[in-house]
Backbone as CSV, one residue per row, in Angstrom:
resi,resn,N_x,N_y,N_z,CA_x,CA_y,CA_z,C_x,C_y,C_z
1,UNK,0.820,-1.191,0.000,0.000,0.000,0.000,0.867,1.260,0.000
2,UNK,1.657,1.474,0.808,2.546,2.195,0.823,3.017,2.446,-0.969
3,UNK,3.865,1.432,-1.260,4.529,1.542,-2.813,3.585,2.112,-3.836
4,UNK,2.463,1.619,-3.318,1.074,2.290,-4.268,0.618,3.240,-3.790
5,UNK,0.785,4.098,-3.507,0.743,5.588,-2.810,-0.516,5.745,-1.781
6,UNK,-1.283,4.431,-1.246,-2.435,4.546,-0.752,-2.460,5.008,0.923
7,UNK,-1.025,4.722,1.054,-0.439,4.518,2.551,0.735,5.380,2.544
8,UNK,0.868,5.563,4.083,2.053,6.405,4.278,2.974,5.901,5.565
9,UNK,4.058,5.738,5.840,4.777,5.136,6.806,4.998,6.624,7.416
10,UNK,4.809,6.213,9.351,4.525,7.710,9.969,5.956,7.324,11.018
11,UNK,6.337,5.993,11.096,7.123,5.246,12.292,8.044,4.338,11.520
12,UNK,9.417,4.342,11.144,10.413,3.260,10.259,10.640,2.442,11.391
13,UNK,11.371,1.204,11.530,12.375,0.637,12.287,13.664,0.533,11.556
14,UNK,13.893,-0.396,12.453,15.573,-0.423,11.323,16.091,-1.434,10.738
15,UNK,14.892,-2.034,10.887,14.953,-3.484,9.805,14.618,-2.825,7.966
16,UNK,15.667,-3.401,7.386,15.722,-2.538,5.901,14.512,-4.064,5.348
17,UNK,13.742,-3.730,3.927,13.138,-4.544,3.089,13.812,-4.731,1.811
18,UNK,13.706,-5.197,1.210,14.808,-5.192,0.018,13.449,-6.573,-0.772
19,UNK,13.360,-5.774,-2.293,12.958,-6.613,-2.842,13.594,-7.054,-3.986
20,UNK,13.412,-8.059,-4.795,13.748,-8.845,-5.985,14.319,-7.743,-7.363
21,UNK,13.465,-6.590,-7.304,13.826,-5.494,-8.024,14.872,-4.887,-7.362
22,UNK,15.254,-5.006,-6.813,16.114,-4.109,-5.989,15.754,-2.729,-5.724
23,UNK,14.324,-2.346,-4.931,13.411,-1.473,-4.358,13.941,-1.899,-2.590
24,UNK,14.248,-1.430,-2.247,14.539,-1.530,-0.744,13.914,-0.160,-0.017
25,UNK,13.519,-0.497,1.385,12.890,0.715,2.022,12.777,0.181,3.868
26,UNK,12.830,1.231,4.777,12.688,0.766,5.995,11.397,-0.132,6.459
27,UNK,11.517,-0.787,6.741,10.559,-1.541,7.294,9.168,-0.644,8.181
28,UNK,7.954,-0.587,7.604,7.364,0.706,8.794,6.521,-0.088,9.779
29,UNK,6.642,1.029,10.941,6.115,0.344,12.727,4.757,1.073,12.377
30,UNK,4.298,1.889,11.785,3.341,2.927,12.007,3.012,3.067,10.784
31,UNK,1.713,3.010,9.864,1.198,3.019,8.495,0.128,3.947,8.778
32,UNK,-0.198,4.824,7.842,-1.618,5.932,7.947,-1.923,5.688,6.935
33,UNK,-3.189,5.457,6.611,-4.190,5.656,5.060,-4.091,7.083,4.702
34,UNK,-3.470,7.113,3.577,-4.120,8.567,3.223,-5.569,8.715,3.245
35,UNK,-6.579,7.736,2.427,-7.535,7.816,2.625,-8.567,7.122,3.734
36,UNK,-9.148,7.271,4.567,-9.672,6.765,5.508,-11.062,5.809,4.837
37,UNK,-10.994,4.369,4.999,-11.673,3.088,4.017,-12.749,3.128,5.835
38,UNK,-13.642,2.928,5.805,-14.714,2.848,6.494,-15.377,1.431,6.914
39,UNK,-15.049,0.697,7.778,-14.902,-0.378,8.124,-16.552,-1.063,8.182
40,UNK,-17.740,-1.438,7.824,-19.153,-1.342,7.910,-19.475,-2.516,8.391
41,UNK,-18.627,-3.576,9.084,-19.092,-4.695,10.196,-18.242,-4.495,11.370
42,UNK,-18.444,-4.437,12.524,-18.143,-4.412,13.716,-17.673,-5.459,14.523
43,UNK,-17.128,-5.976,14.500,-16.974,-7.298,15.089,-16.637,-7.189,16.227
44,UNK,-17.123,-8.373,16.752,-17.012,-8.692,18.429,-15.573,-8.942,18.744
45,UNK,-15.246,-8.658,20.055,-13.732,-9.000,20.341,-13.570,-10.350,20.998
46,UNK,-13.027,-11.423,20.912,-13.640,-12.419,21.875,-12.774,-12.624,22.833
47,UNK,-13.221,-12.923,24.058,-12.907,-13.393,25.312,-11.934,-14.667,24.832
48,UNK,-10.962,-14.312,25.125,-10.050,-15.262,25.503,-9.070,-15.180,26.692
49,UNK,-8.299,-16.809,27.515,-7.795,-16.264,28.330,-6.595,-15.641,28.383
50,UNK,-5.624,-16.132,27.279,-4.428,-15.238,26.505,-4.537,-13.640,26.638
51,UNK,-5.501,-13.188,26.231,-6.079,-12.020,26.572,-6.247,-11.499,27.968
52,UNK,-6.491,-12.078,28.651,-6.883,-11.354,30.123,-5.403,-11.237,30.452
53,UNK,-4.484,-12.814,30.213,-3.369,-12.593,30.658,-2.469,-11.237,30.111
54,UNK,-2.304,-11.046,28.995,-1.868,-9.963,28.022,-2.465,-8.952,28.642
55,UNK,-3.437,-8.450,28.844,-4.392,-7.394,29.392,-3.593,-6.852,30.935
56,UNK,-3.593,-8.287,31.925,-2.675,-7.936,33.193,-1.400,-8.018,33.252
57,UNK,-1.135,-8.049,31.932,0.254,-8.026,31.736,1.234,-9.335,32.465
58,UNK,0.761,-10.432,32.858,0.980,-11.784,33.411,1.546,-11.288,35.215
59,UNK,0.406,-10.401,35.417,0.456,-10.233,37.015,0.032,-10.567,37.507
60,UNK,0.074,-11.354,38.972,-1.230,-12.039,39.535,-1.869,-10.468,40.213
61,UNK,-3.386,-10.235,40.121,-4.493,-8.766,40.741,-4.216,-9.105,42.080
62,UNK,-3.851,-10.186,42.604,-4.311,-9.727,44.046,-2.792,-9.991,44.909
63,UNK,-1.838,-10.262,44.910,-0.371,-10.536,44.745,0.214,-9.379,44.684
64,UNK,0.694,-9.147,43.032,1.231,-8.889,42.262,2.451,-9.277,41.938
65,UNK,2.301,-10.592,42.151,3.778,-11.467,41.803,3.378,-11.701,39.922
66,UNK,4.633,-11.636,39.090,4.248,-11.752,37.849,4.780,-13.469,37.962
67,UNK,3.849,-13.807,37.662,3.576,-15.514,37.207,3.971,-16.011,35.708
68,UNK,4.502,-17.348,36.256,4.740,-17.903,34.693,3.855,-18.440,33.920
69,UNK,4.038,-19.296,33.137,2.564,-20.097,32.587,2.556,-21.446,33.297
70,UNK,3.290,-21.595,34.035,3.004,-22.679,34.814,1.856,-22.790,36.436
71,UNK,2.158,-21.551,36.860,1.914,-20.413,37.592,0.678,-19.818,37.755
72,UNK,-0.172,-19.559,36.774,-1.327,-18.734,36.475,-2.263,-19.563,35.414
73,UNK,-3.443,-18.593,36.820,-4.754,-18.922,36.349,-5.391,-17.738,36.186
74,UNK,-6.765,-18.024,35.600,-8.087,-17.125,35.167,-8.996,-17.282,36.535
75,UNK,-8.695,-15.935,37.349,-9.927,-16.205,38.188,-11.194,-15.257,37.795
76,UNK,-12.319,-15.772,38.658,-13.725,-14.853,38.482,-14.001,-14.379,39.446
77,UNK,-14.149,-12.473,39.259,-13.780,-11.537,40.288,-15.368,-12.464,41.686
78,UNK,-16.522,-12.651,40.609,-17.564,-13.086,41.299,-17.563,-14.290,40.769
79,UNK,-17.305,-15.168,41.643,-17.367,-16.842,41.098,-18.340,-17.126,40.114
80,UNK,-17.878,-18.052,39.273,-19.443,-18.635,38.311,-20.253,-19.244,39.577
81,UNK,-20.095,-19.860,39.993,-20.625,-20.726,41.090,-21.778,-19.475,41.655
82,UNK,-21.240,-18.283,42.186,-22.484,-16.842,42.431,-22.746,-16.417,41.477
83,UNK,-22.691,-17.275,40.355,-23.191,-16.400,39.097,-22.387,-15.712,37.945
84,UNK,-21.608,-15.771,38.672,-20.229,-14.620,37.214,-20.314,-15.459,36.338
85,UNK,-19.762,-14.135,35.111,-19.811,-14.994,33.552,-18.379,-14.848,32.963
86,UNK,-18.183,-15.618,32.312,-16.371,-15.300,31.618,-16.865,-13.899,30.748
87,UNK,-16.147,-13.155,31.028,-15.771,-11.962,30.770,-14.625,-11.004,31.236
88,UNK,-14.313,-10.354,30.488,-13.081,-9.387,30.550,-13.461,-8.867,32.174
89,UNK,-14.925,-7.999,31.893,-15.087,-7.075,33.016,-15.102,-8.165,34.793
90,UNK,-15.154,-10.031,34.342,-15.096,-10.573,35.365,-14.264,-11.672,36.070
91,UNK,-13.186,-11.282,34.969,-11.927,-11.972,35.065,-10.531,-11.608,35.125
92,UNK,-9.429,-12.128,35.689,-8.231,-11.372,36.072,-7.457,-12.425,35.916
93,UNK,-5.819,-12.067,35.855,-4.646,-13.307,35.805,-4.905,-12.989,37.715
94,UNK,-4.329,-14.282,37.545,-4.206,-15.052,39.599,-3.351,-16.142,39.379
95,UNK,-2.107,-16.048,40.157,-1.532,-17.079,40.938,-2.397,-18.319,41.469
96,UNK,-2.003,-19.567,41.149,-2.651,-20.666,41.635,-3.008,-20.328,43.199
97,UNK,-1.553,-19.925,43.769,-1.931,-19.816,45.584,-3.152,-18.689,46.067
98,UNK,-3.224,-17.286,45.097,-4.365,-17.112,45.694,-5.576,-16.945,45.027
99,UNK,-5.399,-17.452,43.754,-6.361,-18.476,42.933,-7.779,-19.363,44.447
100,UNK,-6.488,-20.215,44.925,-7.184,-21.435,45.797,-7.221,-20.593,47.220
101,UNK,-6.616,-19.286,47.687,-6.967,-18.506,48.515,-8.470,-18.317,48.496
102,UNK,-9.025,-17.588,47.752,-10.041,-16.965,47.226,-11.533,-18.120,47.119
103,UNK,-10.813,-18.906,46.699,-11.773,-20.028,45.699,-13.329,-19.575,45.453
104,UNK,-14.176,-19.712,45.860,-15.590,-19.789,45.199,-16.134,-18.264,46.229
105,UNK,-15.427,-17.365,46.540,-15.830,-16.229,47.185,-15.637,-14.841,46.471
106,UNK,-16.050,-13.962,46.666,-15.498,-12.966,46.169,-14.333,-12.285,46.694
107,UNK,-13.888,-11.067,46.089,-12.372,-11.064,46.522,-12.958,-9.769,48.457
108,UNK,-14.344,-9.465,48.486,-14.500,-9.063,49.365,-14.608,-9.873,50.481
109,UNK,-15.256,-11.014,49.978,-15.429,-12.250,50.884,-14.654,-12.810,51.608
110,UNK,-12.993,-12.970,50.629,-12.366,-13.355,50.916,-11.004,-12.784,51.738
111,UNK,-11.745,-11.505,51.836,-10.314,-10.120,52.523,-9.374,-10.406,51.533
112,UNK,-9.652,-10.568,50.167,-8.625,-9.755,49.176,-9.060,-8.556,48.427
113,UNK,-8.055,-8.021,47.752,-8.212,-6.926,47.074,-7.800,-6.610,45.821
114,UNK,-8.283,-6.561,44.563,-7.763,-6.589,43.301,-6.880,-5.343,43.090
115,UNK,-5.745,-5.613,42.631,-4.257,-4.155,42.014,-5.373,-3.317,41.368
116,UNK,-6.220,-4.017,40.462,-7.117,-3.493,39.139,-7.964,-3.429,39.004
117,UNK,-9.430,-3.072,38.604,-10.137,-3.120,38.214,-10.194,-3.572,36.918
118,UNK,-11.059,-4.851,36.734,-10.340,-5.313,35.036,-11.743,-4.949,34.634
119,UNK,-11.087,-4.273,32.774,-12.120,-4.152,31.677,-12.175,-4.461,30.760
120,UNK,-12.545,-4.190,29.923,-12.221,-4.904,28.167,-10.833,-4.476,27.635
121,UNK,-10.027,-4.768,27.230,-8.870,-4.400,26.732,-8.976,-3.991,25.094
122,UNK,-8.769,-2.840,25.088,-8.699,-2.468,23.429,-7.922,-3.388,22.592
123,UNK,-8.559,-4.005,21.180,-7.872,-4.712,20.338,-7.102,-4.577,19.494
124,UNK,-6.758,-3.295,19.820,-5.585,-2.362,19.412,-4.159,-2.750,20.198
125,UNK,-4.668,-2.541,21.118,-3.304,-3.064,22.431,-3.179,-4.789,22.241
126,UNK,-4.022,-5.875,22.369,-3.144,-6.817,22.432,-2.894,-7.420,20.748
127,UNK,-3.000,-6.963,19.859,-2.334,-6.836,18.396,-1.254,-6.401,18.177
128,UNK,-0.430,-4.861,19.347,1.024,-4.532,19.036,1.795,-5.601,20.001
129,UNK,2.832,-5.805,19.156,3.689,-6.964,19.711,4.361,-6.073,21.116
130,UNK,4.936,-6.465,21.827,5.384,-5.614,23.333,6.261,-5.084,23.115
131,UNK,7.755,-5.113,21.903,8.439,-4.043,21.212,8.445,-3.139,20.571
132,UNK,7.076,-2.678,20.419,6.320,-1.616,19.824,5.578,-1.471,20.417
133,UNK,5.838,-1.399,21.627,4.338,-0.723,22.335,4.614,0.559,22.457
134,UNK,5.728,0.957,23.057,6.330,2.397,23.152,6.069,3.081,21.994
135,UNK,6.363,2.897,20.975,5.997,3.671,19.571,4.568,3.959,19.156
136,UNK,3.801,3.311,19.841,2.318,2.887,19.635,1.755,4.018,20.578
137,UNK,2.308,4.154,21.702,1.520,4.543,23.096,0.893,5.652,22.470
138,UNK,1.880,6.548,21.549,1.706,7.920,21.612,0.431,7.854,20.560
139,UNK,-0.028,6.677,19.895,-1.331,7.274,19.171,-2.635,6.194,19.711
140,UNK,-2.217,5.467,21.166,-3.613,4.915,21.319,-3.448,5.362,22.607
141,UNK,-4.418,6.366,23.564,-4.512,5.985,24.849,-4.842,5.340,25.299
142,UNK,-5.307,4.089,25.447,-4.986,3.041,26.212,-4.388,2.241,26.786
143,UNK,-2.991,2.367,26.359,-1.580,1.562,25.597,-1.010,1.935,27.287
144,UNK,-0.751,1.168,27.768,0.162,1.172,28.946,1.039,0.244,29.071
């Protein structure tokens, strides 16, 4: 898009491209439409738990020990068991230990306290890889 003038690179890295013609150009972190294409289906974001983890950045909420994948679970701020539903707004990364702290209570129930309040995570943020997040921050606020 770019080569076809439809696009514009706003962010290079420093990885060079080099093609078969011998057209070479920086690799770009950051692409703008010149023209703005109007997207007319909306799609749902889906709940996954990769996501929540990505979202807490692989912290346990009530800890804040960062956990491995051996380490961490998906808890529910309000147990399914009282009703909670898998969702962003009702799920958090947790350490197995206070994962099984907590178990089928809420985190009031249980005299814990979440770092966070968890919400939907823009699908903007877990699409930039984590070496471009810095370059990113400055055009999504959400980006932390």
């Amino acid at each position: 898009m770019i080569l076809n003038g439809k696009a514009e690179s706003v962010e290079d890295s420093s990885i060079v491209i080099r093609s078969p013609s011998s057209v070479s150009m920086s690799a770009p972190m950051v692409v703008r439409l010149i023209k703005y294409i109007k997207v007319p289906v909306k799609r749902r974001f889906p709940y996954r738990k990769n996501h929540v983890y990505k979202r807490d950045d692989y912290i346990c909420q009530y800890c804040g020990k960062r956990v491995d994948e051996h380490d961490r679970t998906i808890d529910h701020v309000v147990p399914r068991a009282q009703g909670g539903q898998s969702t962003f707004e009702n799920s958090v990364c947790s350490c197995i230990k206070c994962n099984r702290k907590k178990a089928d209570r809420t985190p009031q129930q249980a005299g814990m306290v979440l770092l966070s309040i968890p919400k939907k995570p823009s699908k903007h943020y877990l699409n930039i890889p984590d070496t471009y997040k810095d370059v990113w921050a400055k055009y999504f606020k959400d980006i932390s």
